[in-house]
N, C-alpha and C positions, 0 to 999 in steps of 0.2 A: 554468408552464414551457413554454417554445415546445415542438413538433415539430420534430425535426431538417428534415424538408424544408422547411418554413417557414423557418427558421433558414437554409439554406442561402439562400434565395431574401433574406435581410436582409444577407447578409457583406458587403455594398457598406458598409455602416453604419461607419462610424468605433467601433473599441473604443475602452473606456479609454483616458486618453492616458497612463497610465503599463505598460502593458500590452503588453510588448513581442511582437511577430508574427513575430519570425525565430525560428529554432532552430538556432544557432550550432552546436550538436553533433552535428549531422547535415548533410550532401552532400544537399538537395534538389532538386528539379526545379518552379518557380513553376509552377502549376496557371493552363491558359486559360480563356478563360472557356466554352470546349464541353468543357473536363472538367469543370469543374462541372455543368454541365448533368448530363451525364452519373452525376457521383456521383449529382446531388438524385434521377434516375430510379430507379436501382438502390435508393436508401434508400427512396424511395416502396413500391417492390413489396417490398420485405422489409415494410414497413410494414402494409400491405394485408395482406397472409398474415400477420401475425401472429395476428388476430383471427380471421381463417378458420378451416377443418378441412380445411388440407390443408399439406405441407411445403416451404417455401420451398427452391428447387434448389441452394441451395448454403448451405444452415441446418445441414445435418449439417456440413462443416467449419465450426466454429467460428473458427478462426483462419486461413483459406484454405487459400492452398499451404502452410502451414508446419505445420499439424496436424497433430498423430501418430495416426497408426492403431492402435500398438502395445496390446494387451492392456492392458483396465483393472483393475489389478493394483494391488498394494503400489510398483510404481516407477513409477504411472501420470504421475507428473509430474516425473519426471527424465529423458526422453528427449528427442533437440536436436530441433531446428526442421525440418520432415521436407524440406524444398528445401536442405537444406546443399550445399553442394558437397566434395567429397574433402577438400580440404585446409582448409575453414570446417571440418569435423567432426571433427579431427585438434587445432585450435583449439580446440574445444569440450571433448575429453578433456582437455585440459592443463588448461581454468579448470576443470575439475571436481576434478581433482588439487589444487589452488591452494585451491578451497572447502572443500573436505575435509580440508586440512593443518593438521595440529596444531601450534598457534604453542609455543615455548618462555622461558624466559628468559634474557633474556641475560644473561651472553656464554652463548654454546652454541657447538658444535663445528661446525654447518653455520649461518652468517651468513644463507640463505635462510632458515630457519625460527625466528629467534631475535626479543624484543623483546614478547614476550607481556608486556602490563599497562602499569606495573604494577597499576592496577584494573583489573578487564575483570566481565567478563559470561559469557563463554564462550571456550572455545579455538578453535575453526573456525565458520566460517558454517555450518557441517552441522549442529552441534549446536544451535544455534537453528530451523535451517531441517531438520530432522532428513525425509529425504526427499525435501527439496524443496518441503514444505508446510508447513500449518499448524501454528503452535504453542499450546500451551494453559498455564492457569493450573496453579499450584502445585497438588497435589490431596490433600498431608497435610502435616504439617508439616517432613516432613524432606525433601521434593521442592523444593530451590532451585531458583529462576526460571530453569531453564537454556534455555525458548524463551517467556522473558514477559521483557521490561525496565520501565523503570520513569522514566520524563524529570520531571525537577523543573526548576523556576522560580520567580521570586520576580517576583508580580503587580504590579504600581505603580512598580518600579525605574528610573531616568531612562533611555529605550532608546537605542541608539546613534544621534545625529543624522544620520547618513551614511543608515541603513537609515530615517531617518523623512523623508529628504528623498529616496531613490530611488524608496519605496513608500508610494505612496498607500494611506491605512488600516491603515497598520503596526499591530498590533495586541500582536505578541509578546512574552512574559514574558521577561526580562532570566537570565541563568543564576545559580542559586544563587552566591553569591559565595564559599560552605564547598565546596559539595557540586557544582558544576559544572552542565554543565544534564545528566546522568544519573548514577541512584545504580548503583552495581559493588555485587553482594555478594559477590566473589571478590577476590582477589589474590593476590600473587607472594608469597614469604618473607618479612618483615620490616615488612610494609603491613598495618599494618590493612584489612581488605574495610569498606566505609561501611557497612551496613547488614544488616539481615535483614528480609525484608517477612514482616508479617501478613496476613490474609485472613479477614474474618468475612463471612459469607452469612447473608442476614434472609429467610425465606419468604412469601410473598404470593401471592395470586391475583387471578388475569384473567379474568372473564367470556367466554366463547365460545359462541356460538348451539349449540344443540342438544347441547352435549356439557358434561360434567363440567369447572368451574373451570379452567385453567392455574394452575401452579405454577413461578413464577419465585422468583429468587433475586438480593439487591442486595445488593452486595458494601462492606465497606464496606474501609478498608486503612491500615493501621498500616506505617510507619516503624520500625520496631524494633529497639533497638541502633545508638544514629547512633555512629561512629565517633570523629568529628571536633568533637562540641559538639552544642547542640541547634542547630534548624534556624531558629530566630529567628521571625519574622512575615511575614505572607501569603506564603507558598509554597503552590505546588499542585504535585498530582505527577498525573504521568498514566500510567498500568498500561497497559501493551501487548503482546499478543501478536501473535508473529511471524507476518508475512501468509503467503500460498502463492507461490511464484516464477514461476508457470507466467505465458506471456504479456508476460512486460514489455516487450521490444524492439517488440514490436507496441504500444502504450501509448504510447513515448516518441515512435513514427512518426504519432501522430495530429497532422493538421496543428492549430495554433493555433488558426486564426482557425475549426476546424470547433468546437471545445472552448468558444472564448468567442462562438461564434454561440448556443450552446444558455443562455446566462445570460441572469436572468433578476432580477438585486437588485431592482427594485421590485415583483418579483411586477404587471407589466401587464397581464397577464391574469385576473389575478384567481384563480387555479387553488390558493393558497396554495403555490406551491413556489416557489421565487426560483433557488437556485442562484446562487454567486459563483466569478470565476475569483482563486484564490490566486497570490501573490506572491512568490519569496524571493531571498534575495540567492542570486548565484553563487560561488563561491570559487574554484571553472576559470576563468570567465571574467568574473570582478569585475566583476559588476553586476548587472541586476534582470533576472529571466526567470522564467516560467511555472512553477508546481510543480506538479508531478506526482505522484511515489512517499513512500509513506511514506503514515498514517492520517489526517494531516491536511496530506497531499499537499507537504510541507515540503524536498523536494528536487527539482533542476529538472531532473537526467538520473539517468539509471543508474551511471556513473561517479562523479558526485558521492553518491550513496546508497553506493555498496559504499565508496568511501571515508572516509563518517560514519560504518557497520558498519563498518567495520577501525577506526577510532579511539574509538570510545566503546564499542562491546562485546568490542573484544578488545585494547583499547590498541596500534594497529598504527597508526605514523606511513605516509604514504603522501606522492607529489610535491604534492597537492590539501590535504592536511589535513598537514604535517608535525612537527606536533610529538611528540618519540617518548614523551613521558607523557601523551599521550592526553586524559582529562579532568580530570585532574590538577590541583588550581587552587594559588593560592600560601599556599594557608593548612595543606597536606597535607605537609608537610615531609619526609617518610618516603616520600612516592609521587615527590617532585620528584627524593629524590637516590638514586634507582634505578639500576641503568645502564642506559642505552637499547642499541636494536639496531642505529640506524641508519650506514650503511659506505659508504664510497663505490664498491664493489662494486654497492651499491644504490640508491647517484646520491644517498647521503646518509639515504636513508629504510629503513625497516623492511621499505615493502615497493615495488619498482620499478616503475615508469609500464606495462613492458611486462606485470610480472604484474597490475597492477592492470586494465590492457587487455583481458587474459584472463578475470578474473572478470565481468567486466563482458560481455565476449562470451559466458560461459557464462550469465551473471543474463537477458540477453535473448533465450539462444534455447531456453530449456525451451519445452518446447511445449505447448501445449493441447490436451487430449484430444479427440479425437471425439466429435459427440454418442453419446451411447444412448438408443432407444427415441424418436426421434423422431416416429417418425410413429404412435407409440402414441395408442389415441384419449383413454383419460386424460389424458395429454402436451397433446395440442392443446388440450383442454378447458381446460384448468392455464394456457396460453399465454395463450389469449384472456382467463382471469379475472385474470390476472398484467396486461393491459393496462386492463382495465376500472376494476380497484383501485386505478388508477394509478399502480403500483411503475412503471411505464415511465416515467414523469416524469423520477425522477432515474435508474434501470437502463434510461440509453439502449441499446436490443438493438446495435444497428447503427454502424458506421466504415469507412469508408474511410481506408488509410492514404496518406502521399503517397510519390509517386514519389521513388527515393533515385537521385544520380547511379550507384552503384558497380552497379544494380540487386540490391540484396542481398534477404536471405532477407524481409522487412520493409516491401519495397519492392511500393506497391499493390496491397493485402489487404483484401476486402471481409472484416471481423471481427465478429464478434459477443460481445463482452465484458459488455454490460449494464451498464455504467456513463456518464456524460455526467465524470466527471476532474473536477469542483465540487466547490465547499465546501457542505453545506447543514445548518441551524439542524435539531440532532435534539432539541432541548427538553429541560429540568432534571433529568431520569433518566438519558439517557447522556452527560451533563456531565463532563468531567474539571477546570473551571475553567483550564485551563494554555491559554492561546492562546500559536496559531506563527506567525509571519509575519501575514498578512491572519486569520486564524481565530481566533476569538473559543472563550470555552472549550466552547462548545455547538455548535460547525458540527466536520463530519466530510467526509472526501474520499466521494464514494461507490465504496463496495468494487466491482469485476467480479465477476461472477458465474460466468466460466466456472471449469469445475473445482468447482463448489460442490458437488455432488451426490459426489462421487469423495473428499469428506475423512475418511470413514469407513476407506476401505480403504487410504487411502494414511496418514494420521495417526494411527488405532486411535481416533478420537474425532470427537464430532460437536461444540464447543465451539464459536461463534459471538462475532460482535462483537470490537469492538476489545481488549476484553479477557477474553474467553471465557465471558461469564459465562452466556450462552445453550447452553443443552444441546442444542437443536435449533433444526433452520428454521424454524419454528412458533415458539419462543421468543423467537426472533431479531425475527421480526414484530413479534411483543408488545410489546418493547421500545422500538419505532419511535413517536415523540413529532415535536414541534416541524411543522417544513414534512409529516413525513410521516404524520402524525395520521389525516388522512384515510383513507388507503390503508389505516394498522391497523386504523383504527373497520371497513371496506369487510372485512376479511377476518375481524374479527371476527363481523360480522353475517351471511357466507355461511351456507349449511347446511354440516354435517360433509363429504358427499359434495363439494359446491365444494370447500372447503378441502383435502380431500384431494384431486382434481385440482391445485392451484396447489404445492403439498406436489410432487407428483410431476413438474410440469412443473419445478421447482426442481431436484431430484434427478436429471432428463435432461440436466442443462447441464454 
């Protein structure tokens, strides 16, 4: 995997040619070529003081001007973007009220809050996103997946010709043709809910230098109670829990070409990490752009995310996604003749362009906490063996974001998230088999890392990975296969004392 600055010094290079380099949903400012210069400087010296023992000057914000200082609390990750302006902030309360609103069914007596399902997943994005954070797996049998979903597809099925001639490497499994591409275990009156998930956990152990075994846990997951028929052949399902919200407007501001300068598919280096930039179609702006959000980066903005979330976990038509039965397919006869919400109060949809405007203004400006304990000398220790290990490869520390015409909160943030936004191969143990777009059922987006250390007191749990199955940061390691094998072997064979440094440099982010 290159070096960001490296990378920088390659952007002359032609990407992909299906790989598109604007970003339509945003008011940019084209970068010259003495900004560049200038980013590749600033990423250098972050670079540099990584490995050092001492604290990069502007490493405590982690997200620049927009980092919250606020108390690292139980609402550490619900507070806005700390450069709002008066009436941006005023914005931000209203998508909060929008996120937190309890959908009903309809008809209902207020048309703003009607149109729930009829499958869904959850009533409000709160309840998936309960804080603002992360969500965890089932933990007995009567804990329904209220912040774990569950995406099926059926492997081999002819994919749409339109998406195999926009993207190169289309790789995506085709949606159940019963079951849609996500299972609902809720619904409204009269709907059967598709499913109940199972959860069995198999114990094992992991070698670690100097200390007593690891005790991990592989999960294995039952379908249970299919509503609609059995599920026929080759389906895969992929179990997900709900990510942390914090950061994401800073995410969608990373420019392009800095995201697909850090890839790396033929591994040229030789380093074993490759790194690939994903692909998905747009449905805002019908056609092919960059994916971002989501576990395997499967959506290309935030708008388009919050309005996947309104249609598949809470069956909310919206202007981007409008259909008001959601995942509903034609073989669901009872979901199809529901009644929907949609009004022309609401320009036809469940939920309107301006509130969907809002959640999306609220989804981008939770802010990212403050480091803690940065210049702790365990901290720094943890930093430099966090780079050695080569978790830097794919948790690129450093970003610049680009300049936005409106200069919004977003706009030119030296950030430190700890991811490079790629797809990379994590090998046959955190395999879901279900490929999205470009991503194969073994490549994963790499998660940011800011906020990591902070899911304790904001979530009430430490559950890791795409689908919680890590009880800790340590476990979480464990579980790293494929491109990242190395890094794990590397943190494996530290002493206990190492390890617990990269443990606690973890826990300062």
């Amino acid at each position: 995997m290159r070096s960001f600055v490296t990378a920088l010094a390659l952007i002359a290079l032609p990407a992909a040619a299906d790989t598109p380099l604007d970003m339509p949903h945003l008011d940019i400012i084209p970068r010259t070529a003495a900004e560049r210069e200038r980013i590749a400087a600033v990423i250098a010296e972050a670079n540099d003081t990584a490995t050092g023992d001492t604290v990069h000057r502007f490493e405590r914000m982690s997200a620049g001007a927009t980092t919250s200082e606020a108390a690292a609390n139980g609402d550490a990750f619900s507070h806005p973007s700390a450069n709002l302006s008066f009436e941006e902030r005023g914005d931000f309360f209203i998508g909060n009220g929008l996120f937190r609103r309890l959908w009903a069914t309809a008809p209902a007596s207020t048309i703003a809050s009607d149109g729930l399902g009829p499958l869904y997943n959850a009533r409000s994005c709160q309840r998936c996103h309960l804080k603002d954070g992360r969500g965890h797996p089932p933990e007995n049998t009567d804990d329904l997946t209220t912040s774990m979903l569950v995406k099926i597809g059926v492997v081999g099925l002819d994919a749409d010709p339109a998406l195999l001639d926009a993207i190169e490497d289309y790789v995506g499994a085709s949606a159940h043709p019963v079951y849609g591409g996500q299972l609902q275990d809720r619904s409204i009156a009269g709907v059967p809910p598709e499913y109940k998930l199972g959860i069995t956990y198999e114990p094992f152990e992991v070698t670690l230098n100097g200390e007593e075994p690891a005790i991990l846990r592989r999960p294995t997951y039952e379908v249970g109670s299919p509503a609609y028929g059995p599920l026929g052949d080759n389906w895969a399902i992929s179990p997900r829990i709900a990510p942390q919200m914090i950061g994401l407007g800073l995410l969608e501001a990373i420019a392009v070409e800095d995201i697909l300068a850090l890839t790396d598919p033929d591994d040229a280096d030789g380093d074993g990490v490759s790194g690939r930039a994903q692909v998905v179609w747009s449905d805002e702006f019908d056609r092919a752009l960059l994916g971002r959000f989501g576990l395997k980066a499967g959506d290309p903005t935030l708008r388009e995310q919050a309005a996947d979330a309104f249609s598949n976990d809470i069956g909310i038509s919206s202007p981007i996604l409008p259909n008001d039965h959601g995942d509903c397919t034609a073989e669901q006869a009872e979901c199809l003749a529901a009644p929907g919400g949609g009004s022309p109060e609401q320009d036809g949809t469940e939920v309107a362009q301006n509130a969907l405007d809002l959640v999306t203004f609220y989804s981008a400006n939770l802010a990212v906490p403050v480091r803690r304990d940065e210049g702790d000398a365990a901290v720094l220790r943890g930093r430099a063996v966090f780079h050695e290990a080569g978790c830097a490869a794919c948790h690129n520390p450093t970003f610049v974001t680009h300049r936005l015409q409106d200069g919004g909160p977003q706009s030119f943030q030296l950030i430190w998230p700890y991811t490079d936004m790629l797809l990379h191969d994590m090998g046959p143990d955190l395999a879901d088999g279900l490929p999205e777009g470009r991503a194969s059922g073994q490549e994963w987006r790499t998660p940011p890392l800011w906020g990591v250390g902070l899911t304790q007191t904001v979530s009430g749990h430490t559950y890791f990975l795409h689908d919680g199955r890590a009880r800790s940061l340590t476990e979480a390691i464990l579980w790293h296969g494929g491109e990242a094998e190395t890094a794990r072997t590397n943190v494996q064979e530290m002493t206990p004392d190492t390890r617990a440094d990269l443990i606690r440099f973890l826990e300062s982010l």
